[in-house]
N, C-alpha and C positions, 0 to 999 in steps of 0.2 A: 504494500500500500504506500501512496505518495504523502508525504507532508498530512497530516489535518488541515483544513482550511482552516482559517480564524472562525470563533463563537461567532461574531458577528454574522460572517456570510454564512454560515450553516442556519443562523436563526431565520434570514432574510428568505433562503430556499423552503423553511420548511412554512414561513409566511408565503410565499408563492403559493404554496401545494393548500396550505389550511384555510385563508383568507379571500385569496384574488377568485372571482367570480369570470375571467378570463382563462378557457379552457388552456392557449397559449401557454401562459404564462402558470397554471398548474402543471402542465408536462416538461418544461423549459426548469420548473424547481425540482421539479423527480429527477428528472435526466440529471441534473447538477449533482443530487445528492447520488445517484447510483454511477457517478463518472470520480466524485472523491471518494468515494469507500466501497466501490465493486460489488453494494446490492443495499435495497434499500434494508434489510436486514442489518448488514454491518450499522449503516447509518445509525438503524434505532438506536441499537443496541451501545454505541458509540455517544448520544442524546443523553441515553439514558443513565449510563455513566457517569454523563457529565452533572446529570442532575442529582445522582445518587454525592459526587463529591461535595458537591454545595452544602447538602443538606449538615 
């Protein structure tokens, strides 16, 4: 796997997919996030992590 992106743009891809009502631009945030971590799986999983360290 390549670098992690920055929190930011992973939050902004995953605002793509949850928020934008442009079908576009919900495929345009999937594709992003299955291009930095090779499935949307790793992605969560990777999310989630990062949510579990905060807490």
């Amino acid at each position: 796997m390549n670098k992690t992106p920055p929190e930011s743009l992973i939050r902004t891809w995953v605002w793509m997919m949850a928020e934008s009502n442009n079908p576009e631009l919900v495929e345009r945030g999937r594709q992003n996030l299955i291009n930095a971590f090779g499935s949307m799986k790793k992605a969560i999983e990777h999310i989630e992590s990062q949510v579990q360290k905060q807490s």
